[in-house]
Each structure stands twice: as C-alpha cells, then as structure tokens.
DSSP file (Angstrom, degrees, kcal/mol; ACC not computed):
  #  RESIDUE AA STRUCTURE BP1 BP2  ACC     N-H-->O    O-->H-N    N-H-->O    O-->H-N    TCO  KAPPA ALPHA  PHI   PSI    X-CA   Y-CA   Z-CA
    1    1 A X              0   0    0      0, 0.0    49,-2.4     0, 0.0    50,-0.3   0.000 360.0 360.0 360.0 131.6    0.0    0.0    0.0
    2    2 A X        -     0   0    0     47,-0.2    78,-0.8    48,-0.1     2,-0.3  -0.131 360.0-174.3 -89.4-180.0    1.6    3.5   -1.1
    3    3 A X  E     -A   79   0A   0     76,-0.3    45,-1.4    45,-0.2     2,-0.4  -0.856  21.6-128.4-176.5 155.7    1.2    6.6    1.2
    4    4 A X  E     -AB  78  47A   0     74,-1.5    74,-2.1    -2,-0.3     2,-0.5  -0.935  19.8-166.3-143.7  95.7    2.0   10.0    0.8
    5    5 A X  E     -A   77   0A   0     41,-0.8     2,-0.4    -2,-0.4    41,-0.3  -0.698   4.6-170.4-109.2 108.0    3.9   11.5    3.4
    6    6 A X  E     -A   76   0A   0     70,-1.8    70,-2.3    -2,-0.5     2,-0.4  -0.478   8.3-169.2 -99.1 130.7    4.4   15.4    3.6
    7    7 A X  E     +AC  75  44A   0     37,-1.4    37,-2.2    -2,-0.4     2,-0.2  -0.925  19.4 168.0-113.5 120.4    6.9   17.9    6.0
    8    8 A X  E     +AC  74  43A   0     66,-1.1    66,-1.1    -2,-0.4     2,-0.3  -0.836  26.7  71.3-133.0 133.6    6.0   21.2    5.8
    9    9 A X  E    S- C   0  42A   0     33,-1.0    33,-4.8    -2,-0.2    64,-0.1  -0.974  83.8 -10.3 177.7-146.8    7.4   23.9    8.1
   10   10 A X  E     - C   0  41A   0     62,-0.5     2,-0.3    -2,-0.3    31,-0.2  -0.415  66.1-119.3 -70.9 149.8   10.8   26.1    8.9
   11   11 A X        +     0   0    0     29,-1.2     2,-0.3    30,-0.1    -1,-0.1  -0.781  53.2 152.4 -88.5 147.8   14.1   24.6    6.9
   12   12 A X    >   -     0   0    0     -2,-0.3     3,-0.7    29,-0.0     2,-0.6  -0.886  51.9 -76.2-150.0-179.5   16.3   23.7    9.9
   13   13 A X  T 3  S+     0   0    0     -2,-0.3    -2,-0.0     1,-0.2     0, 0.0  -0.678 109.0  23.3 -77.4 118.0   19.3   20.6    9.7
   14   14 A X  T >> S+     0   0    0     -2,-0.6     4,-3.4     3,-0.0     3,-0.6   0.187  71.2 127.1 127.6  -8.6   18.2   17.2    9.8
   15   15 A X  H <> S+     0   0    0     -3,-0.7     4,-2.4     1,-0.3     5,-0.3   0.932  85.0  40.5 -57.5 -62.7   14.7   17.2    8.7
   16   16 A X  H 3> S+     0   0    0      2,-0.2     4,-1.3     1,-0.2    -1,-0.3   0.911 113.7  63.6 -49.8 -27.8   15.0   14.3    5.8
   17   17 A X  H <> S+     0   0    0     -3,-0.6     4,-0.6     1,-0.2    -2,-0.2   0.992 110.6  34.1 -36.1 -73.1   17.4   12.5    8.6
   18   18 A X  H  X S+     0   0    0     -4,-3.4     4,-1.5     2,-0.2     3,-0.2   0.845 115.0  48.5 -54.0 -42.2   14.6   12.1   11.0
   19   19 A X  H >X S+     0   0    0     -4,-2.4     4,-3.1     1,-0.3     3,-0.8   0.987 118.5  49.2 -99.0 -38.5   11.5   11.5    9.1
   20   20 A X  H 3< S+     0   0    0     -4,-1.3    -1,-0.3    -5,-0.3    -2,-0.2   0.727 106.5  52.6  14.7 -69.7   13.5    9.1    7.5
   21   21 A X  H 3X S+     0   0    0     -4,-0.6     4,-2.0    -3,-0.2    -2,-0.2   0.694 104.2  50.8 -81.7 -25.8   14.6    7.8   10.2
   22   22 A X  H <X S+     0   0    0     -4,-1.5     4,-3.1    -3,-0.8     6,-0.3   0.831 108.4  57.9 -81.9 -49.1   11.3    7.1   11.8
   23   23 A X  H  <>S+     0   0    0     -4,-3.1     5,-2.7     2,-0.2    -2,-0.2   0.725 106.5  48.9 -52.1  -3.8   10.4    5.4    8.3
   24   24 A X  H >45S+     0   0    0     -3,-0.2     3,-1.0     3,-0.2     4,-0.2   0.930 111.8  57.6-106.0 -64.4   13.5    3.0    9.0
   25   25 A X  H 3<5S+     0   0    0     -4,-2.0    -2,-0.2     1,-0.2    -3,-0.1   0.633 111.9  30.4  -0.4 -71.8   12.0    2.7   12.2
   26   26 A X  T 3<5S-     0   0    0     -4,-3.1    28,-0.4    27,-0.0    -1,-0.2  -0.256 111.7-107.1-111.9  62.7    8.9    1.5   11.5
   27   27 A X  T < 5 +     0   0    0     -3,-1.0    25,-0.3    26,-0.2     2,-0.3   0.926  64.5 150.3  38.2  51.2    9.8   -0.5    8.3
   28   28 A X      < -     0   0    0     -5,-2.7     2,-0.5    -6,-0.3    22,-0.2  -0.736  43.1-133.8-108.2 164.0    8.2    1.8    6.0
   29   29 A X  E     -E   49   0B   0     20,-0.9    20,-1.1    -2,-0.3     2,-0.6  -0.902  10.4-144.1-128.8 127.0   10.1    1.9    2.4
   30   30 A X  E     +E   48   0B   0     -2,-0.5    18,-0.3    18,-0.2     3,-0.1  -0.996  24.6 174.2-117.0 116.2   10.8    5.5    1.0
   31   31 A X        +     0   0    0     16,-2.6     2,-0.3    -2,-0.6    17,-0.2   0.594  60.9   2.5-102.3 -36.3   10.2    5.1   -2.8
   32   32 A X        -     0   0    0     15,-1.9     2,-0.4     2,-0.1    15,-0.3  -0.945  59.4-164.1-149.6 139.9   10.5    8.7   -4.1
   33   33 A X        -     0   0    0     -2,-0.3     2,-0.3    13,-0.2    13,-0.2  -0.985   8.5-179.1-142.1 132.2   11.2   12.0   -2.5
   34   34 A X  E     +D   45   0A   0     11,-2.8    11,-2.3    -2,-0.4     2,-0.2  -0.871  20.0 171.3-124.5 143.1   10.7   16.0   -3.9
   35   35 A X  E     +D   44   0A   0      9,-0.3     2,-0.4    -2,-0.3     9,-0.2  -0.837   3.2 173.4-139.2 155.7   12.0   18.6   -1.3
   36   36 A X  E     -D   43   0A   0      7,-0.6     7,-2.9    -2,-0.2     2,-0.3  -0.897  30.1-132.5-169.6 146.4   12.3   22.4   -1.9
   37   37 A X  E     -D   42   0A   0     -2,-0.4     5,-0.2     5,-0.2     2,-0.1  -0.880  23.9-170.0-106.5 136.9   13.1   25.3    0.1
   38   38 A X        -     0   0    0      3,-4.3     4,-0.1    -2,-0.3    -2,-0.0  -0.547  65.5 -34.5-148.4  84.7   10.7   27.7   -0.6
   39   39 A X  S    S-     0   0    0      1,-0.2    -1,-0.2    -2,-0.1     3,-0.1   0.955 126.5 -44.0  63.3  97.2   11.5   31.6    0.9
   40   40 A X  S    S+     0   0    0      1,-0.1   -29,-1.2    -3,-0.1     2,-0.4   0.617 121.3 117.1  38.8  12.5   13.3   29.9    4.2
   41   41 A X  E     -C   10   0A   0    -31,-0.2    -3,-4.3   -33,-0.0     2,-0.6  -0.807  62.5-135.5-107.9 150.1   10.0   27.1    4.5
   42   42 A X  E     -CD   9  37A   0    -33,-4.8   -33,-1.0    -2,-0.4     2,-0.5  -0.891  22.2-174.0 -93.9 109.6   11.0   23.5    4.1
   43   43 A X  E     +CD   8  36A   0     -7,-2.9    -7,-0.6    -2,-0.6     2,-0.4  -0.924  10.4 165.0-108.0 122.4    8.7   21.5    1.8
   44   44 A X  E     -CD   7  35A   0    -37,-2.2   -37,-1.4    -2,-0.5     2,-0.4  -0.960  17.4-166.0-121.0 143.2    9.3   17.4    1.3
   45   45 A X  E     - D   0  34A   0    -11,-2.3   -11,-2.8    -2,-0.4   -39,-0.2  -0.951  10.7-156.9-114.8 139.8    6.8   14.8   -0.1
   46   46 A X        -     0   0    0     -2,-0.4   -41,-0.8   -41,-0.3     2,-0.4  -0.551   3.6-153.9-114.9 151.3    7.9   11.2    0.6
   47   47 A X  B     +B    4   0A   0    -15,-0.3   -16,-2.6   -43,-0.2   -15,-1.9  -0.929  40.4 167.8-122.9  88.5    6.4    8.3   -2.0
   48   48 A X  E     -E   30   0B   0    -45,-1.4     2,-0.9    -2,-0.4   -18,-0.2  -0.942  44.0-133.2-128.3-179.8    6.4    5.2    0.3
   49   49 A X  E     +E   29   0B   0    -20,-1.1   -20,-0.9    -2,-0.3     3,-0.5  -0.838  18.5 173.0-117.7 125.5    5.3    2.0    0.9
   50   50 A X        +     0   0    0    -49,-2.4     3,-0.4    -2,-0.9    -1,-0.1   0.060  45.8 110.4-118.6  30.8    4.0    1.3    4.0
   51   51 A X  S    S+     0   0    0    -50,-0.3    -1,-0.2     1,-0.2   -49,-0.1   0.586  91.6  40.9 -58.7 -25.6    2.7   -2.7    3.2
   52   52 A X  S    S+     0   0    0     -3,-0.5    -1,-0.2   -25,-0.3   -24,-0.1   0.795  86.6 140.6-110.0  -0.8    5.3   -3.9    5.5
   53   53 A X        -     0   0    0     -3,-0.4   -26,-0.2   -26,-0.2   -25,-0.1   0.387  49.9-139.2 -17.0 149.1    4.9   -1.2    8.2
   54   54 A X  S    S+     0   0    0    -28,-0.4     2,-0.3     2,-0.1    -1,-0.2   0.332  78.7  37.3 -89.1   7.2    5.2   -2.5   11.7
   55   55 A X  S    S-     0   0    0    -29,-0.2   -29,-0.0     1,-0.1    -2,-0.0  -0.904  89.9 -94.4-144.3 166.9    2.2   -0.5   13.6
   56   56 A X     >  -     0   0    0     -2,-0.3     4,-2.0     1,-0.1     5,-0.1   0.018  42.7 -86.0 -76.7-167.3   -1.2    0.5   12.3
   57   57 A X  H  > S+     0   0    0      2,-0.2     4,-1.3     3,-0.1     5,-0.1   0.964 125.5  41.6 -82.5 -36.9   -2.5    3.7   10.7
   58   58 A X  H >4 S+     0   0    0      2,-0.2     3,-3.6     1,-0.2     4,-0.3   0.773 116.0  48.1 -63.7 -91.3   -3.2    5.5   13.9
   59   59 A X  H 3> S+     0   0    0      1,-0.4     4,-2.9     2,-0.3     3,-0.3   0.335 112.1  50.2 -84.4 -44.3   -0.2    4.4   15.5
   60   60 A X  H 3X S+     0   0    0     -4,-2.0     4,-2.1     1,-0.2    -1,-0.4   0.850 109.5  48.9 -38.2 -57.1    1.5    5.4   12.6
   61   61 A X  H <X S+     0   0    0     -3,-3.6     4,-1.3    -4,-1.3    -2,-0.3   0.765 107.7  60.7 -78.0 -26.2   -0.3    9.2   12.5
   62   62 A X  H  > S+     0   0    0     -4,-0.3     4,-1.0    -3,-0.3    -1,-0.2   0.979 102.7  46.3 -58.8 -60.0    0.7    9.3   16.1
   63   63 A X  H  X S+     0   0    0     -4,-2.9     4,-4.3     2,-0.2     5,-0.2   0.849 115.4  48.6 -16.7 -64.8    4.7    9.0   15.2
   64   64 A X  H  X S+     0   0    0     -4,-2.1     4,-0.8     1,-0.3    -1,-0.2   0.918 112.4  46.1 -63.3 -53.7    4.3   11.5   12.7
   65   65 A X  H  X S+     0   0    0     -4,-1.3     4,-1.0    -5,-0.2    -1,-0.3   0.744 117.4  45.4 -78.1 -21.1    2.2   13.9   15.2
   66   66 A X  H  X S+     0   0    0     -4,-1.0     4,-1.4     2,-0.1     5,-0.4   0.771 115.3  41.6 -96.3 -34.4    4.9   13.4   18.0
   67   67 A X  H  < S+     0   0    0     -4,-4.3    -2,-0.2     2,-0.2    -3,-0.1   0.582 115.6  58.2 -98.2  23.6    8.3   13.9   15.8
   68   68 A X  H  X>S+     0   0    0     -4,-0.8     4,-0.8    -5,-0.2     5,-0.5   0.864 111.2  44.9 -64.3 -78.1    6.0   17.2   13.9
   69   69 A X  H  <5S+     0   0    0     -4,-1.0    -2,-0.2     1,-0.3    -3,-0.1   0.419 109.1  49.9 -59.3 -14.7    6.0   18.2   17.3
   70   70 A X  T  <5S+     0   0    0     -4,-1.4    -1,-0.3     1,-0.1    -2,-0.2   0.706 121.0  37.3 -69.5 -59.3    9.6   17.6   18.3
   71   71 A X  T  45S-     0   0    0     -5,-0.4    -2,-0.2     2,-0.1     3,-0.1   0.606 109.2-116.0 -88.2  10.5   10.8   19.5   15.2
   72   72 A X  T  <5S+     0   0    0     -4,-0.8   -62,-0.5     1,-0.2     2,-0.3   0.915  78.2 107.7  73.8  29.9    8.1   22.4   14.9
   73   73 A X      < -     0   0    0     -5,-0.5     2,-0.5   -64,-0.1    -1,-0.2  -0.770  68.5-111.7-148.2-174.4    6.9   21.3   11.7
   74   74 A X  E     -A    8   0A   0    -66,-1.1   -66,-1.1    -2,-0.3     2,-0.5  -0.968  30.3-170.5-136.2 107.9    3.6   19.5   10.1
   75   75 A X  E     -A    7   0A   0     -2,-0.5     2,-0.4   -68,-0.2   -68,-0.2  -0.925   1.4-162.0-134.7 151.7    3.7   16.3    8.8
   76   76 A X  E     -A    6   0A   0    -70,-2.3   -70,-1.8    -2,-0.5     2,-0.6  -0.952  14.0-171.6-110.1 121.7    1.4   14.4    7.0
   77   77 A X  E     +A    5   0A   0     -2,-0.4     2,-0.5   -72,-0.3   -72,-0.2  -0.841  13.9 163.3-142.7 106.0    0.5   11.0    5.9
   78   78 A X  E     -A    4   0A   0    -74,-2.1   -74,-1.5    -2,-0.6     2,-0.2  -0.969  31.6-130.5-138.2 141.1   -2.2   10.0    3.4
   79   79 A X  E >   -A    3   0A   0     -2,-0.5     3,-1.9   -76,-0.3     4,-0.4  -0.370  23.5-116.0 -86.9 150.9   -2.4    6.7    1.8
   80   80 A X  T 3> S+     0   0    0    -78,-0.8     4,-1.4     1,-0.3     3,-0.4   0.777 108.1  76.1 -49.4 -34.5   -2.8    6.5   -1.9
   81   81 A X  T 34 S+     0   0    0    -79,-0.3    -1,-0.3     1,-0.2     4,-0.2   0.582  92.6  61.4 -50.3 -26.7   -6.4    4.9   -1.5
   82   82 A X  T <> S+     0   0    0     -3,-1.9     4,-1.5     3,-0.2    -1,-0.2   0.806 108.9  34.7 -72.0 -50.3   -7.6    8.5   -0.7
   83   83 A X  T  4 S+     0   0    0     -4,-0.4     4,-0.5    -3,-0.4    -2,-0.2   0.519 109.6  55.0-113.4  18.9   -6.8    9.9   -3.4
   84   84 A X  T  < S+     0   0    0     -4,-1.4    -1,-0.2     2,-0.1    -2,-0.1   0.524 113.6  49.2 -87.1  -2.4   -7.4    7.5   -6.2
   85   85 A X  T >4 S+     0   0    0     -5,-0.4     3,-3.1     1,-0.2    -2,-0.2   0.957 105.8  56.6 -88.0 -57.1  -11.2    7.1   -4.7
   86   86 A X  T 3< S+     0   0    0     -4,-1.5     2,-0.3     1,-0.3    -1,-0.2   0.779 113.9  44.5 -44.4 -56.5  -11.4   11.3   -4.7
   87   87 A X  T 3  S+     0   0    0     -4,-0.5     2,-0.4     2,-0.1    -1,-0.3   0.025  90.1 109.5 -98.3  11.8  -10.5   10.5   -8.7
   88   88 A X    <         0   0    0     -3,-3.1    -3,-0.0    -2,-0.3    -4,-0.0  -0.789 360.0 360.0-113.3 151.2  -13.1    7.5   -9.4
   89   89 A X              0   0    0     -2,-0.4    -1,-0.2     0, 0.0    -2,-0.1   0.516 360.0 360.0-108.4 360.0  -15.8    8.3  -11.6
C-alpha cells in the first residue's frame, strides 16, 4: 500500500534525517522523494510503501504527530487509496 507522506514547516538541519529515520523505524520503504526550500520554508513529499509497516495507521499518524511536534513542523500521511477514490468516476 503507497502513502504519501508530507513535511512542511521552517528549513532547519536534519529534517530528511529524522522522518527518514522514523520510516527506517517502522519499516516503512521510501520510494520517491521532492523537497524544496521555498523563501526559508522547508517542503518534502515522501512516495512510500507502507505494506510492510510494523504499527497501524493510527499508531502510525501518532509518530508523525509526536516527531512534527519535536521538530516544529507539520507532517502528514495519506495513503494512496484517498486519493485515487477522490479521482473514481
């Protein structure tokens, strides 16, 4: 199952490290990555696959909402299933 995952907030050092590092963490597979600095804000979207993940999708959204909140920033996580159904006629 693909997922989406999105950083948006101040650029500071380490941000691909960590959320990274929390995918490594919970066995999540980072398949493609766009990042941009965009007038000092940090923007990333993550392409991964989170089929072999080791926790569920809330446990998952929690991670995300606790190392947001350790770095000052806003991360996001929506699986691909969201927005192919937004797109089914």
């Amino acid at each position: 199952m693909k997922a989406f995952i999105t950083v948006i907030g101040h650029d500071t050092v380490g941000v691909v490290a960590k959320v990274a590092g929390l995918c490594t963490e919970l066995n999540i597979n980072i398949e493609d990555v766009t990042q941009s600095i965009l007038q000092g804000m940090f923007a990333m979207i993550m392409l991964v696959d989170i089929s072999k993940c080791n926790v569920g999708h809330e446990e998952l959204h929690k991670r995300c909402d606790a190392l947001a909140a350790e770095m000052g920033m806003q991360i996001n996580v929506t699986r691909q299933e969201v927005f192919d159904a937004m797109h089914t006629i």
